[in-house]
C-alpha positions in Angstrom: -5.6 50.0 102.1 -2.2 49.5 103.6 0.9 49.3 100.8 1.8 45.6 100.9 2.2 43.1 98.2 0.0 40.8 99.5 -2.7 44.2 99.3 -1.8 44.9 95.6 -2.6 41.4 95.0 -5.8 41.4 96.7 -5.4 38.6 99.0 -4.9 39.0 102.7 -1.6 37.4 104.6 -1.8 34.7 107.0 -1.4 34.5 110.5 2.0 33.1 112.3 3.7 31.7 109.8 3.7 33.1 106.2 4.7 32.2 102.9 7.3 33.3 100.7 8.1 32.0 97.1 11.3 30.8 96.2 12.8 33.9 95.0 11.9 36.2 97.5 13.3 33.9 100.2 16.7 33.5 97.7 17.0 37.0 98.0 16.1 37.3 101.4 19.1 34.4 102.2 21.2 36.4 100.0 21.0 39.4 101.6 21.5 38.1 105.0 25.2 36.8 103.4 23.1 32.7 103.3 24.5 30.1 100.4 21.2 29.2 98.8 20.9 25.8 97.0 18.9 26.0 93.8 15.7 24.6 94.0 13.9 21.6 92.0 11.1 23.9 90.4 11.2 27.5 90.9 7.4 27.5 92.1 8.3 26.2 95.5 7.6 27.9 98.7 9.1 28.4 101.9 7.6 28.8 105.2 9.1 31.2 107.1 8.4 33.0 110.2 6.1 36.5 110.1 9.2 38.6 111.6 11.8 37.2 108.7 8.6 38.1 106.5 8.7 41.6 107.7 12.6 41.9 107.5 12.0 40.4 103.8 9.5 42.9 102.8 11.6 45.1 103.8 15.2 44.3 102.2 13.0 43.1 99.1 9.8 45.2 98.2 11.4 48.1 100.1 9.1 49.5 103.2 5.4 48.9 102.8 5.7 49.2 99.1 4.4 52.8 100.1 5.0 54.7 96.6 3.1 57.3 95.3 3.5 56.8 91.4 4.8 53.1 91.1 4.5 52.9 87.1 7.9 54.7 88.0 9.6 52.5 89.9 10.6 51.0 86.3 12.8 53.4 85.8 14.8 53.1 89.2 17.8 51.9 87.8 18.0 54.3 85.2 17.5 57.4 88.0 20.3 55.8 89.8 22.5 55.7 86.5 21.8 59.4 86.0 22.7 60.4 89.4 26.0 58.4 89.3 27.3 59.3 85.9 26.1 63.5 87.2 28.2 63.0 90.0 30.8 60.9 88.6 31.7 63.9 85.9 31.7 66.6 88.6 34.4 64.7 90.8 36.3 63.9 87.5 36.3 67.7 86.6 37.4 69.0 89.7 40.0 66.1 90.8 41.9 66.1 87.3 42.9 69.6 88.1 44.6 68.2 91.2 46.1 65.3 89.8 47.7 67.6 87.4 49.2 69.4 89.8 49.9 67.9 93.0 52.3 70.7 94.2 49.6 73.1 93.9 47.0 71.1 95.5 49.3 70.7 98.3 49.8 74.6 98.8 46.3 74.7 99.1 45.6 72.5 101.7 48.4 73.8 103.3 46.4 77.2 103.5 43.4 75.5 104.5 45.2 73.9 107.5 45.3 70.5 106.7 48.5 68.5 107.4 50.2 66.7 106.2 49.1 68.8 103.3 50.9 66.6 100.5 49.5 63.3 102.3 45.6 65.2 102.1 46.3 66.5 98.8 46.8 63.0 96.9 44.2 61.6 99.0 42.0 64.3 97.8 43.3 63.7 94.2 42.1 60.2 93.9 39.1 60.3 95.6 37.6 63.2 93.4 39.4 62.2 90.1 39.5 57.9 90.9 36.0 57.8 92.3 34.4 60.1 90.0 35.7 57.5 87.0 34.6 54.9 89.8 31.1 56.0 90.0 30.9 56.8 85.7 31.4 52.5 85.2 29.4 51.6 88.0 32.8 50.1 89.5 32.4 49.8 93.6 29.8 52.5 93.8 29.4 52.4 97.6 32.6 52.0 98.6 33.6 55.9 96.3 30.4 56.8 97.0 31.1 56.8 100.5 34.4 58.5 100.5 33.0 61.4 98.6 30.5 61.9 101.3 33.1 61.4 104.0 35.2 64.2 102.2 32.0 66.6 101.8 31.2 65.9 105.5 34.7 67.3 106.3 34.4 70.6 103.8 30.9 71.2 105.3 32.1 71.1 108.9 35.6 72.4 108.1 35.4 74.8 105.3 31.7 75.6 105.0 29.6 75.9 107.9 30.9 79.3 109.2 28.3 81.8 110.5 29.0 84.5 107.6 28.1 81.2 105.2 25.3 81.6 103.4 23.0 78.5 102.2 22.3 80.1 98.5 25.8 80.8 96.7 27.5 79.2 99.4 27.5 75.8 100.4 24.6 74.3 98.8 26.3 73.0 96.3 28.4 70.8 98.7 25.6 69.7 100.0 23.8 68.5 97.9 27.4 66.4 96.4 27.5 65.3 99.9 23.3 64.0 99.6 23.8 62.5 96.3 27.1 60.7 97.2 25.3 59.6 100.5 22.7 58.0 98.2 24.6 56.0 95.8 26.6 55.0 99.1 23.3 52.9 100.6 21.4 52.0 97.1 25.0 51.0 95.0 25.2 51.8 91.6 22.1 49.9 90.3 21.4 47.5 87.6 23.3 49.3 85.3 26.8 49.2 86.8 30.1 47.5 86.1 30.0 46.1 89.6 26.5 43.9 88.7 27.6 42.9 85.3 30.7 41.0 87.0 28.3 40.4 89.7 31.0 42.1 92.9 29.8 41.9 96.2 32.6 43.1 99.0 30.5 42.2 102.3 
């Protein structure tokens, strides 16, 4: 049985044109940045084309539907809040140390061959210590989320990857900041985030 929503209900899609409810073609519009009108009963369908039905199932159902265990899906939002707030606690811990003491930070990336080393410290600074509060409220998730991995990206390449390095004890903790971060940068911080109780959308 192929993962589809029109297999878990048990009926079988049309040919050329399908059918989409209301909803699912509000959020479809949404998505592709479309003003939606409301509609006169919230039953009403929308015939639409079978490729914006495949983009739809896509950005909607996610691909196929193809999960292993979907009782969990439930609890999606509430992974996602876990990961954030994790990773929002480690950047606060190690940017506040940097914040504190910009001088210091700045003799360090001096050593590290970054420069200008004051301009990389504070940029450093408020990316850990700002984003990590960022990501803890939910508050423009992807955008911090982003420039963590961007950062990691750059201590991986710059910093880590070095033929002595060695995966356990030495840079697989940066990489897996860097996966997490990359993450929360294409899912956003969920249902349970600052950002989607004031309802922000940047693009």
């Amino acid at each position: 049985m192929k993962c589809s929503r029109f297999a878990r209900a048990g009926t079988t899609p049309p040919k050329g044109r399908w059918i989409l409810t209301w909803e699912e073609t509000r959020l479809f519009k949404i998505l592709n940045f479309g003003a939606v009108s409301p509609p006169v009963a919230s039953t009403k369908a929308i015939a639409v084309s079978s490729q914006e039905v495949s983009i739809a199932n896509i950005l909607i159902f996610g691909y196929n539907n193809c999960y292993m265990i979907q009782p969990l899906l439930v609890f999606s939002d509430w992974g996602i809040f876990v990961l954030r707030v994790v990773l929002g606690l480690i950047m606060v811990a190690h940017g506040l140390p940097k914040v504190k003491n910009l001088k210091k930070t700045a003799e360090s990336f001096k050593g590290m061959g970054f420069w200008p080393a004051g301009f990389w410290a504070t940029v450093v600074a408020f990316v850990e210590f700002g984003g990590g509060l960022a990501l803890i409220f939910g508050f423009l998730t992807q955008f911090f989320a982003l420039l963590i991995a961007i950062q990691f990206i750059v201590i991986l390449l710059k910093l880590k990857f070095k033929p002595e390095a060695k995966f356990k004890g030495g840079y697989e903790f940066d990489l897996l900041i860097f996966a997490s971060a990359l993450i929360l940068a294409t899912l956003g911080g969920g249902a349970l985030s600052l950002e989607r109780a004031l309802g922000l959308i940047l693009y």
